[in-house]
Every structure is written in C-alpha cells, then in structure tokens.
N, C-alpha and C positions, 0 to 999 in steps of 0.2 A: 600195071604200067601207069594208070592216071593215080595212084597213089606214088610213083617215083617223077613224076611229071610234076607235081604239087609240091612236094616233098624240095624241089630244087627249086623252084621259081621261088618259094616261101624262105630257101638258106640265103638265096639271093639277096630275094627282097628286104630281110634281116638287116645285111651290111649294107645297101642301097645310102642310106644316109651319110653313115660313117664315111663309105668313099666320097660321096658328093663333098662333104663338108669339107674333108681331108684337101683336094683338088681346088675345090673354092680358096683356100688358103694358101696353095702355094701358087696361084693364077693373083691374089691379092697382093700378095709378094712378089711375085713379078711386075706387077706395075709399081707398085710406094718403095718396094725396097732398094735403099742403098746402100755404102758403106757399111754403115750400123749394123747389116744384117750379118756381117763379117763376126762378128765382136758377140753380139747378141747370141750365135749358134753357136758359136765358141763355146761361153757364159753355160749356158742348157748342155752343151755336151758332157761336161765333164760327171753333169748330174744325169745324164738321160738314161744309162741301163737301169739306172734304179728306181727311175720313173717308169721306164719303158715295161720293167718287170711288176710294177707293180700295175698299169694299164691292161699287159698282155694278159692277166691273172684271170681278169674281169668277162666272165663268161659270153660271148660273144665271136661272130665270124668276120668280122670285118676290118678290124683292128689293124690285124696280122696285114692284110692289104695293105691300109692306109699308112705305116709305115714302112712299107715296100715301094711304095709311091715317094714318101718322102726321103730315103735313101737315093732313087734314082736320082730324087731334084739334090743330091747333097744336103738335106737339112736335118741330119740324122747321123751318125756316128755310124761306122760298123758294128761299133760294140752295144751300142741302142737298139742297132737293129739283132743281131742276135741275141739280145736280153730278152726282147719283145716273143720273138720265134719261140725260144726257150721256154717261157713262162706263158704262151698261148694254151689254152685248153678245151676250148670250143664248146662240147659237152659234156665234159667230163664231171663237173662242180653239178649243175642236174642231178644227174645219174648217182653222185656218190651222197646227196643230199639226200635221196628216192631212196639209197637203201640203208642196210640194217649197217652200216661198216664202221658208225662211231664218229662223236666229234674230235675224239682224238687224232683217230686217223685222217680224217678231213684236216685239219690242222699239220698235221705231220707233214702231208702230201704238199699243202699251198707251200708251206716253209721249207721243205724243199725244193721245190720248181722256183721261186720267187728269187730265194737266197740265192741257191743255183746259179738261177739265170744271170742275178747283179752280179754277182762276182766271176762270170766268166767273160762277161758283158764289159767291166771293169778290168779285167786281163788284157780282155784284145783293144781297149783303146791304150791302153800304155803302152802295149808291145809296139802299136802304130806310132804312137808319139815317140817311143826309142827309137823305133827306124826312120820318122820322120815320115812316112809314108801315110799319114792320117790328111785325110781329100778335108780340105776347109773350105764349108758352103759358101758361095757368092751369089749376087742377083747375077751375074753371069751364066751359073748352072742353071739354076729356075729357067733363065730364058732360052738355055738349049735344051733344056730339055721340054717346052711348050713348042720351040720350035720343032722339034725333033717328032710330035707328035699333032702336028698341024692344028691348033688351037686358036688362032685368032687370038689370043688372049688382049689385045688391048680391044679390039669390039665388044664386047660384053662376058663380065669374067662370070657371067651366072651361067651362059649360053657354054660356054670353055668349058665352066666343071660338068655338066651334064654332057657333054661328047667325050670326054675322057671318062666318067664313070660310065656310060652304056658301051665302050667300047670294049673297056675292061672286065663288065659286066656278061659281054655277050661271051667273050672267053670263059669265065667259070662260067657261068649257065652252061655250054655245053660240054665243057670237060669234067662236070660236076653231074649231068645228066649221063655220062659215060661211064663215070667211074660207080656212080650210086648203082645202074644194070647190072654190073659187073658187081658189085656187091650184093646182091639183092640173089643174083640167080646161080651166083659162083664164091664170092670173096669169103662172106661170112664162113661158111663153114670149111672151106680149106686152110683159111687163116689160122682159126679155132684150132684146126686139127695140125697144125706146123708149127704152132709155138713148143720149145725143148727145155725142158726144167733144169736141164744142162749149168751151172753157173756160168756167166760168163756168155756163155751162147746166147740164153732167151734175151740178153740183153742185147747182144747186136742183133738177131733179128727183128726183136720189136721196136729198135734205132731202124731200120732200115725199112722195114714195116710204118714206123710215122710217118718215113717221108712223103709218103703219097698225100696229096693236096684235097682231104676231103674230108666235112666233118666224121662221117661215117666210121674214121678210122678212131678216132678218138672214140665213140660210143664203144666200139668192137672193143678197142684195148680196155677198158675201163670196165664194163663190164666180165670180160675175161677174171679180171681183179676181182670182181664181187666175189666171183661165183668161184675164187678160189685156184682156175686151172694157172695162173701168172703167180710169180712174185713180186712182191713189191717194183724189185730193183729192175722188172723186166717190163712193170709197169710205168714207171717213171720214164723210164728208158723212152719206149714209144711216145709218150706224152710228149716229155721234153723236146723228139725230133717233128712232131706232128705242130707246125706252123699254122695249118688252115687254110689259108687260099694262099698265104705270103709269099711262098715259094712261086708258087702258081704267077702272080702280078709282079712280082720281081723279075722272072724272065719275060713277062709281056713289056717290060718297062724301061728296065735294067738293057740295053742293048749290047756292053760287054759281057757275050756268052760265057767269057775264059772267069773273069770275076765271079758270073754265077755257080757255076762251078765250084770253084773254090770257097763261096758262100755257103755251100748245100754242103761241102766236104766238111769245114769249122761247124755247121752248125749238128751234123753227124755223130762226127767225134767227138761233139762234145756232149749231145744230148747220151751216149751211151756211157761216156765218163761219169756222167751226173749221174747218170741213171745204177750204174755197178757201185760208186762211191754210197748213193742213198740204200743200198741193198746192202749195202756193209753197214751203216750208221743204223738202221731200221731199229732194231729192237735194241738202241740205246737209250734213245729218248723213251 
C-alpha cells in the first residue's frame, strides 16, 4: 500500500510544474491579452497538431493535462488537442528504451504515433474550418473560463495558477490512487489475460483499454509488446488512445459533458484506426 501511495504522489508530483506553468500562462493572458491574441492563436493553429505531436511524444504525464487546460481556455485547436492525446506515451519510451526490442523498432513506434497523430490532428481541424464550426480563442474565453473556475486572477496570477493546479491536482492524486489499487491487486493480470490476438479485435480492445486515465496503462500495454503476448497494431492501438491524465482534466475543466464525449469518441476511433492502419504498414518499413 505505501509503495502505491508513493508511487502516485511521485506521478503527481512529475507533472506538478508543467500544470502550474501551463495555468500561469493562460491567467498571464487573461490580463495583457487583447485582440492580438485572436490572430496570434489563429497563426499557431494551423501549426499546432504538429507541434502538439511532437510535444505529446516527449515522455512525460503532465503534458496531456496542460493541454486540456488550454483547450478549455480555447487556446488550442481540437485538432492540437487530439494530436497531443494521440502522440502521448507516458511510459512507454522508458520501458522500450529498458528492453532488448531494437532501435528500429523504437523508431517505427515514435513515427507512427507522431506522424499519426499530425495528420489526424490535421484532418479534424479542416474538417472544422469546412464546417465552420472551429471555436476561435478570445481573451473572452480565458476570462470565462478563470471566471468559471473562481480564480481571482487579476489579484495575483502566481496565487491563480497554484489554486487551479492543486485543485486539479487533488483530482488525479485520487483517481490515480484508485485506479493504480485496482491495478496493483486486480487490473494487471485480468488485462494481460483479455487481450485477443484476434485481428482487428485486440485492436479495439486495447483502444478502449487506453482510455483509462492512468500511467499504469501505458507500462501494462507496452510491456505486453515486449514480452510478445500484443501485436504491434494492438499496441499502438492502446498507446494512441492512452492520453494520461488528458482525458481525466478535460472533463474536470471542460464543462460541456456532451463535447467531452464526443472528444473521447474522435479520440477512440481514431487511436484504433491508427492503431489497425500501423498493424497493416508494420512489416513494410
């Protein structure tokens, strides 16, 4: 129990900065921002899955947050934000680093998650711009959403971003300390033993197997891979839908449920589409 108790205040403590930092910046932008910030986010979207993909790459748990944050304030594209989700890996890059599995293969994996991610990331902001339906960030949004979230933010933006990261903090720490129990005494090895070599199947379940908001899942799936019982395509799969806490601070943040939804459905279908597409490409490269 005091090694799962350790174990989560330490995932925490990880991304601790990244959200602070994250939050400090758009409380910064809530006060200086004007106009400009119209034009400016505009400017950065058209580029942002592709940054976003290659950010989320970056082995780390806090990312995936801090871009779920900036989605709610609008400063971030749908399509940035699901490039990020996509291309998150949490522990994956460790773990394939640890073993015997090949720079190749390390290589293969990043350049499909990455490429992946941009260009699905790059689908769904055009698809918005055809429909017209793509949210252009304002200092309007920032400020409802600081309001929305009781921030003081013109009293002290240092004091702002530290009540918005502990609050969101206090949420993973314990739904992070619930799910790692549940791993620890249950998940592991029922998971292990439900993955189906099936084509096509292990790929949707280990899509629906990432969605869960916890590093834990990314080591499980990844490991699975080493050790052979996964395929590729069923590893990807999982990876691509395993966000990290994203999902998790998106709906703490995010207050249209029906949106999140539909966020977690796109980012689903897609991480299993990548995931069956890289099971078919595997053994080309």
């Amino acid at each position: 129990m005091l090694d799962i108790i350790f174990e989560t205040l330490l995932d925490a403590l990880k991304m601790t900065p990244i959200l602070f930092l994250a939050y400090l910046l758009m409380e910064y932008l809530e006060l200086k921002a004007g106009e400009k910030l119209n034009k400016t986010v505009a400017k950065v979207g058209y580029a942002g899955p592709a940054l976003g993909s290659l950010f989320g790459a970056i082995p780390q748990c806090g990312f995936s947050g801090a871009i779920a944050g900036f989605y709610s304030a609008r400063l971030v594209t749908l399509g940035t934000l699901i490039a990020v989700f996509l291309s998150t890996s949490d522990e994956m890059l460790p773990i394939l680093l640890s073993s015997d599995v090949g720079g190749k293969t390390i290589a293969k994996i990043l350049l499909f998650k990455v490429l992946g991610a941009a260009i699905f990331g790059f689908i769904i902001d055009l698809a918005l711009r055809l429909l017209k339906k793509n949210k252009v960030a304002s200092s309007e949004h920032i400020h409802d959403f600081c309001e929305q979230e009781h921030c003081d933010c013109h009293e002290n933006i240092f004091l702002s971003a530290l009540k918005h990261t502990a609050k969101v903090l206090v949420l993973i720490i314990i739904v992070s300390f619930a799910l790692n129990i549940i791993f620890e005494y249950f998940g592991n090895d029922f998971l292990s033993g439900a993955f189906i070599t099936a084509p096509f199947v292990s790929e949707i379940f280990a899509g629906v197997v990432g969605l869960i908001p916890n590093c834990s899942v990314s080591v499980l799936i990844t490991n699975l891979f080493v050790e052979g019982v996964i395929t590729p395509g069923a590893m990807l799969s999982g990876l691509m839908t395993n966000a990290g806490v994203g999902l998790l601070v998106l709906f703490r943040l995010n207050k249209n449920v029906k949106e999140n939804i539909i966020i977690t459905a796109i980012l689903l279908l897609s991480g299993i589409l990548l995931g069956v597409i890289s099971g078919q490409l595997w053994n080309v490269f």
